[in-house]
C-alpha positions in Angstrom: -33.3 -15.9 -8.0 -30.4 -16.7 -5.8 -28.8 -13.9 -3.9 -25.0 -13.1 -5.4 -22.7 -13.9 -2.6 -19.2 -11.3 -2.6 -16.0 -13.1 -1.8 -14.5 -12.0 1.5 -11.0 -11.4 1.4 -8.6 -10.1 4.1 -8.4 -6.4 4.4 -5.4 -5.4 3.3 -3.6 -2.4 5.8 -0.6 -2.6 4.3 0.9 -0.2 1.5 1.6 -2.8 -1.3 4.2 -0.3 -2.9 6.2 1.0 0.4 5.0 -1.6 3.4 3.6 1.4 5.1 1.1 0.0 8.0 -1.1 3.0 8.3 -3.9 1.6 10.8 -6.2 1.7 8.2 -7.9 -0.5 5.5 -6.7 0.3 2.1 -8.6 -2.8 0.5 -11.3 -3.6 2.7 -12.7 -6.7 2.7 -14.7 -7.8 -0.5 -11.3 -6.6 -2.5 -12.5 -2.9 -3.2 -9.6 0.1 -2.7 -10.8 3.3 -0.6 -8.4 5.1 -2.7 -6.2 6.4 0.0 -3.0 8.5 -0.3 -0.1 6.9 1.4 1.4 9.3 3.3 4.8 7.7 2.6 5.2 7.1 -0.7 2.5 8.7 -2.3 0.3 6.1 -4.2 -3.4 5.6 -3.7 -4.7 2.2 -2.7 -7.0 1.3 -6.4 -4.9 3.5 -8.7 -1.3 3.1 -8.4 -0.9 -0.8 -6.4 -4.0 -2.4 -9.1 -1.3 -5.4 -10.0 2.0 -6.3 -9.7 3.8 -4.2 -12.5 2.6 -1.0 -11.2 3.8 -2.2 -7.6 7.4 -2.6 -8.6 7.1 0.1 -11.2 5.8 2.8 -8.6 8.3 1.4 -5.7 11.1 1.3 -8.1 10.5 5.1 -9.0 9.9 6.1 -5.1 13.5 4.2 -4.5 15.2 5.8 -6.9 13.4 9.8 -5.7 15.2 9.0 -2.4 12.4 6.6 -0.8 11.4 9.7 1.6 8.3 10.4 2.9 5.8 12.5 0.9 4.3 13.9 3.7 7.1 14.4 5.8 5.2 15.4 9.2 3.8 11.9 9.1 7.0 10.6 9.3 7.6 8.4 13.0 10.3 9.0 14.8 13.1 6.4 13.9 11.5 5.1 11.0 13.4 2.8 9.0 12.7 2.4 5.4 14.3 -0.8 4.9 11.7 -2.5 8.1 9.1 -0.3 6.5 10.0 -2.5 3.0 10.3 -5.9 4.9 6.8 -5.7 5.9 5.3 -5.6 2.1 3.3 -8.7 1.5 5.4 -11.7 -0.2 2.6 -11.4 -3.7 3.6 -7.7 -3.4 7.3 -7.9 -3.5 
């Protein structure tokens, strides 16, 4: 019996609702989510970014709160929101 092979994908660092780069993997590389809370915006990698429409949705309703950080002390010093968005992936936009 031949030996399933996983698809490697890039690991994915980015926050696909806010563009936060926290210096970790939030989809690792065979496509799988590690379920972390953004700091940012709040979503966990695997349960609130699964597809597109709950990308917009959940960045659409962290817009309209203000678009502040959840965690405030995580926050860098002259952070900008609007970079922060330019760096979301292009299928994530």
């Amino acid at each position: 019996m031949a030996r399933e092979e996983w698809p490697v994908v890039p690991v994915e660092e980015i926050c696909r609702v806010c563009g936060l780069d926290g210096d970790g993997a939030l989809w690792d590389a065979y496509g799988a989510p590690q379920y972390h809370l953004c700091p940012c915006c709040g979503v966990a990698a695997g349960l609130g970014d699964v597809d597109r429409e709950y990308v917009t949705s959940n960045r659409a309703a962290w817009l309209a709160s203000g678009g502040e950080w959840k965690e405030p002390g995580f926050r860098p010093a002259g952070w900008s929101r609007e970079e922060q968005l330019a760096q979301i992936p292009e299928r994530w936009r």
